[in-house]
Each structure stands twice: as structure tokens, then as C-alpha cells.
N, C-alpha and C positions, 0 to 999 in steps of 0.2 A: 512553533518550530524555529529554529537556527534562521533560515530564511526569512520568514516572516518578522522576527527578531530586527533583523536587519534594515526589511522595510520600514517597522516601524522607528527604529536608531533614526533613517535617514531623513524621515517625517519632521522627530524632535528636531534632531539639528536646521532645516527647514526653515520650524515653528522658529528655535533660539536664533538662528540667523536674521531671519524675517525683523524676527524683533529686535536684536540689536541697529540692522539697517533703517527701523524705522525711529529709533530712539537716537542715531545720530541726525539723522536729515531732521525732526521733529523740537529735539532738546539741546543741538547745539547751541549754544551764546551767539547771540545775533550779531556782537562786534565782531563775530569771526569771522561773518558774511564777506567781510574787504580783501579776505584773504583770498587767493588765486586756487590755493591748493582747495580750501575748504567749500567755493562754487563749484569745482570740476566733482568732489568728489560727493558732495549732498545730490544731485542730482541721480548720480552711480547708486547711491543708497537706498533713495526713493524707489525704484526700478529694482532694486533686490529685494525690497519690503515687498511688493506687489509680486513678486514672481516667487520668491518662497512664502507667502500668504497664501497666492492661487494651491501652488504644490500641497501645501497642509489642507487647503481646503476639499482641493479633489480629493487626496488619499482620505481625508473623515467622510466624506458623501461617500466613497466606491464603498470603502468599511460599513456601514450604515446599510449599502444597499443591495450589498452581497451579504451580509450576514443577516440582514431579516427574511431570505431567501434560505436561511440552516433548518426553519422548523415542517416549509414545504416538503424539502428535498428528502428529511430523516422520515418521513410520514408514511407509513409504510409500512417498515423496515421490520422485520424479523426478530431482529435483535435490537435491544435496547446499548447502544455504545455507553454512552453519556451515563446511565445506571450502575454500568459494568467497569469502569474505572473508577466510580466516586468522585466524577467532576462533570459540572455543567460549565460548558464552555463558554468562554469572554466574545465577545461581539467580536474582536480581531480573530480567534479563533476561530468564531462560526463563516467567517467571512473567506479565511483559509482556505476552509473544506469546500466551501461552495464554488471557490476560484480552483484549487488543483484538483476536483471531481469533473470541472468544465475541461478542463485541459487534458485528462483521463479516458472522460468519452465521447468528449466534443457533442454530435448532436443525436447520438445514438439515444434513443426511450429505449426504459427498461422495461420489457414486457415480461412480466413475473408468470405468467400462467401458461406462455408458448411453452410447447415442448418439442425437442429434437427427435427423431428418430433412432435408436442404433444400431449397428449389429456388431457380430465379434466372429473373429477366426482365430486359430492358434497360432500362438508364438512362434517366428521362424528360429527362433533365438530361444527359446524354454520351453520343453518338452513341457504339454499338457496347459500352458499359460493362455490364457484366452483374452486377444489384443480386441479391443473396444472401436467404433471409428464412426463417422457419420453411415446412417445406411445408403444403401446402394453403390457408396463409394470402394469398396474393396470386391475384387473380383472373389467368389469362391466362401464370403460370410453367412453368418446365416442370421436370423433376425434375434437380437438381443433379448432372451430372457433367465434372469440368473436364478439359479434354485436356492430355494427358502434357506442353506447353508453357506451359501457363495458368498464371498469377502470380494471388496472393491478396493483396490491398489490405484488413489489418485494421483497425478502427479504433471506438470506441466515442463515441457521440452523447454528448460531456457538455461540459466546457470546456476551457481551454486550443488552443481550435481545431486540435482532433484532427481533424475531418471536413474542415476545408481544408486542412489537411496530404494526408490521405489524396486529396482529388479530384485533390490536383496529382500525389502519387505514380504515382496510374493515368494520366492525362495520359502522364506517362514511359512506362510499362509497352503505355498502346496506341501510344506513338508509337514502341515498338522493335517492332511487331509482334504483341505476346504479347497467347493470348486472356485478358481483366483481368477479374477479380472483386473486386466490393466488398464487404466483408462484415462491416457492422457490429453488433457481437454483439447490440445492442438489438434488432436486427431478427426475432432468433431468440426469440420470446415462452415463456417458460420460468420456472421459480423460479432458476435462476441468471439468467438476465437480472436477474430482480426484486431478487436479491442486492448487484447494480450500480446501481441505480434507486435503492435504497434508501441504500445506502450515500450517494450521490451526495447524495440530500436532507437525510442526515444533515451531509452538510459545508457544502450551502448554507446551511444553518438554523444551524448553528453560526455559519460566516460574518457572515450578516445580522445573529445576537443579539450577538454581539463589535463590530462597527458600530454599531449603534444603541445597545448600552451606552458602547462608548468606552473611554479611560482602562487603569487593569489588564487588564479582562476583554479589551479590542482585543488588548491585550501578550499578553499568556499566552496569545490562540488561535494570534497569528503565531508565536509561539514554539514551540508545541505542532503548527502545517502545516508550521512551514519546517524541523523536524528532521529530518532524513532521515538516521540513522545506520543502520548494521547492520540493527539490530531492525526498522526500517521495511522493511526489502527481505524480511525472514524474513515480515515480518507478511503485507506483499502477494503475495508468493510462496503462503504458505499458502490466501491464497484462491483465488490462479488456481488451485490444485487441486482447488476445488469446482466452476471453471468448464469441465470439459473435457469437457461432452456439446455446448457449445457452438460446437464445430470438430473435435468426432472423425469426423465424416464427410467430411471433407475430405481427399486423398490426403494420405500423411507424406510425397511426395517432392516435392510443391507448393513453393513461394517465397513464403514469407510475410514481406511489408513491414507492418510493424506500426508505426501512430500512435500507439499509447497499450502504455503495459508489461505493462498486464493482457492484452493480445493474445499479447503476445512472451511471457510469463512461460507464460500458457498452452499456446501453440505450445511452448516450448520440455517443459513438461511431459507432452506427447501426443509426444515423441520427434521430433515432424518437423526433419529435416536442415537445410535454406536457411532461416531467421530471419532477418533483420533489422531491429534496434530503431532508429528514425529518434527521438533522444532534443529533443524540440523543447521541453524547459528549459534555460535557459543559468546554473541554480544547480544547478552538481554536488552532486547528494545520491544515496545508496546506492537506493531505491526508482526509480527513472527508469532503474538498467540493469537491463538483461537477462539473466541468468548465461547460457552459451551460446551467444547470439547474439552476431551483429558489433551493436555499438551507433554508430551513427553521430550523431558530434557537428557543431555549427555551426560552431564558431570555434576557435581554440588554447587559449581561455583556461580551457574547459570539457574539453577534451582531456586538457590537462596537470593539470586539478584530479582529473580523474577517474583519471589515472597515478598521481598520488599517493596518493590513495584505496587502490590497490590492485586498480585492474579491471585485469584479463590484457591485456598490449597485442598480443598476436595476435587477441584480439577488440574491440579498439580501433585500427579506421584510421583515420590523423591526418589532419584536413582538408585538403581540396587548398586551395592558393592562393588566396584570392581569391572564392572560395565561401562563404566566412560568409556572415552576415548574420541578417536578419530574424527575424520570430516567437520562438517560446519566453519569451514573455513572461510574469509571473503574472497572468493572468487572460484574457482574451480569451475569445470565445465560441464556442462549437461552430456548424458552419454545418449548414445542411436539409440533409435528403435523403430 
């Protein structure tokens, strides 16, 4: 990624520095000793040879010992990432995932086999919609079970207006008849909830402090959100597999419409069959699909950037006609519910 890119930029320069500083203090002409300038300044040299030597040396250990920790951490997993892109990842890469997967869920274990509770009441807001939520937490629910017809409308409270996506999705889903559930993962009050909450605050606060500084720091955060290579899809992936007590109680042979990929990513790591990722960014980046699921695009132009990316085009059908259009824009804001 852009980031890591970077680390490692500063690494070389580092390494190059290092070495130039030791090839003056080392290979200077020893008649140049009597000069004043060239005593003050061999020593200065010496002292940067060692100090960008240490620096190169740490960042190849931490590299080294954070990446031999990628085939623990993937061990497990649901899905195959690394299969599903056509790339096995570089030591600096594996090294990535296992440093911004720490920093994602700090020291949360992911318990694959807990399951949540839930119940559902109806919509205050959509005649006949049935809102999802931790059990016992909503006065007047009754205990979660959805008939062998019932559609699940995923979607998580945060930006990008996920939550208007999803009301119109269910809109669809009751207008073909199907009993529709809404079920946004916040609603399920949990330490994976908290994981999303947190994470969330971590990006608006980044956001805000890149605005309000400006200039570089504006640059290098947009450069560091809008990367979405490989590693960003391993990295998000790896969390939905902390998220799955979050929707383990929900039949696998349910129809999940997912607004947000941490949904679909999840679903698709609890095995359930019907996925669909309703992808509402129109900047093809590898984290906004879904391995396994149908990913359903706006327009052609994000279609075909995602063809060439390399997402399987049996789980990429191509827009119909006429049907682009709106939303997926960067920023917009999550609606109540």
C-alpha cells in the first residue's frame, strides 16, 4: 500500500544515507585529516552511518517478524485472500496485514464459533420491516426467527450512506413479498460491534486532523484511504473474521444483501450461500468486493475497472442498461434508524 510504500522509501533512503555517511568518514584521503572542516565533519558521518544502519536494521527485523506471523494469523480463514487475487504476498506485505490487523483489533480473539442472540421488532419507520438487535435489548421484541423465505438487508450505521442504501434495498425485498429484515451490525451491542465503532472513530479523527492541518498531511491521508490494493481486501477480510458472532445466528440459507463489505465479507466467512455485495463506491478498489459474493456494480466504468483488477466475472454481473447512476460517492452520510 501507498503507506507502506513510503515506509519502505524511507528505509532505502536510510540504507543510501547510511552508506554514503560511511563511505565519507571510511574512504576519505587521509591528507584531508589536517583539515578542520573535514575532522568536525567525519565524525558527524560516523554517527549517521550507525544511526541510519540501526534504522535499516530495525525496520528488516520488525519486517521479518511481523511477516512470518501472515501464515498464523490467515489459518483459519474462510476464505482463501491470497488465491482470490492471484498473488501471494511479499514479506513487506505480509508484514502490513499483520501490523494494521493489530491496530484494527488490538487484543480482541476472534471467537468463530460464539454466537449472539437476537430478536426483531418492527420498523418505526417501514410499515412491516423487521429491525434486528441484540436480544433483550429492545423493549416489546420478540426472539429472532426468520422463515425459510425471509431476506436479510445487512448494513452497518457509519458513512457512505450505507443505511440509505439498505432502506431502499428492503423497500425491493418487501415489495416482492419477502418477510425483510434489517440488521445493522451496530444494533448488536457487543465487543465486535465496539471493534467497528472504534475503528470508525479512528478514521474520522484521522479525517478531521488531515483537514484542519492541510497541505502534506491532507495528501498523505488521501493517499493512504484511497489505496485500496490487495493488502486492503486481506486486511478487511481479516476482520470480518472477528465479526462472526455478529450474524452466526442467522439461518446460512438466508439471502443476504449487504450495504457495506464488512457485512458481505462476514456472511461470506460464516459460509452462508445467497451474498450479495451492493458495491455503492464508483472508485474500483480491491476492499469494496466481496470474494464469493455476486458484487453488484452501478455503472460500466466500475464494472470493467473491477474486470481488470481481476474479480471473477461470474461473480461480477455487468450492469443492466440504463440503471447506473447515483450515490457511491466519497463521503455522504449514514441515515437514522
Amino acid at each position: 500500500g501507498t503507506l507502506w510504500d513510503c515506509v519502505n522509501m524511507s528505509v532505502a533512503k536510510a540504507v543510501i544515507g547510511g552508506g554514503l555517511a560511511a563511505a565519507v568518514y571510511f574512504y576519505a584521503p587521509s591528507e584531508l585529516d589536517a583539515d578542520a572542516v573535514v575532522r568536525t565533519v567525519k565524525p558527524f558521518c560516523y554517527g549517521m552511518a550507525l544511526f541510519c544502519g540501526g534504522i535499516a536494521a530495525i525496520a528488516a527485523v520488525g519486517t521479518l517478524v511481523l511477516g512470518s506471523m501472515y501464515g498464523s494469523l490467515i489459518e483459519g480463514n474462510t476464505f482463501k485472500i491470497d488465491e482470490y487475487v492471484h498473488q501471494q504476498p511479499s514479506m513487506a506485505q505480509r508484514a502490513q496485514v499483520v501490523l494494521l490487523n493489530r491496530l484494527n483489533v488490538g487484543s480482541h480473539v476472534a471467537n468463530k464459533s460464539a454466537s449472539i442472540a437476537l430478536e426483531d421488532a418492527e420498523s418505526p419507520f417501514v410499515p412491516s420491516l423487521r429491525v434486528t438487535s441484540k436480544a433483550g435489548s429492545r423493549a416489546g421484541a420478540t426472539g429472532f426467527k426468520a422463515p425459510a423465505e425471509a431476506i436479510v438487508v445487512g448494513t452497518i450505521r457509519m458513512g457512505f450512506g450505507h443505511h440509505r442504501i439498505a432502506y431502499a434495498a428492503t423497500s425491493w425485498a418487501l415489495g416482492a413479498g419477502r418477510p425483510t429484515y434489517f440488521h445493522d451490525l451496530l444494533n448488536v451491542d457487543s465487543p465486535e460491534a465496539q471493534l467497528i465503532i472504534d475503528m470508525d472513530k479512528l478514521y474520522s479523527k484521522g479525517s478531521r486532523m488531515a483537514t484542519e492541518l492541510g497541505g502534506p498531511v491532507e495528501k498523505l491521508w488521501g493517499m493512504i484511504t484511497k489505496n485500496g490494493d490487495e493488502n486492503s481486501l486481506r486486511v478487511f477480510y481479516q476482520m470480518a473474521e472477528h465479526l462472526r458472532p455478529l450474524m452466526q445466528a442467522i439461518p446460512r440459507s438466508t439471502p443476504i444483501i449487504a450495504t457495506h463489505c464488512f457485512v458481505g465479507m462476514l456472511a461470506v466467512s460464516l459460509g452462508f450461500k445467497h451474498v450479495i455485495n451492493l458495491v455503492i463506491d464508483n472508485y474500483a478498489q480491491w476492499f469494496i468486493v466481496v470474494p464469493g459474493a455476486y458484487n453488484l456494480v452501478q455503472g460500466p466504468s466500475n464494472y470493467h475497472n473491477l474486470l481488470r483488477m481481476g474479480v471473477p466475472a461470474d461473480r461480477l454481473p455487468p450492469p443492466r442498461r440504463g440503471g447506473g447512476g447515483g450515490g457511491g460517492g466519497r463521503g455522504g452520510g449514514g441515515g437514522g434508524g
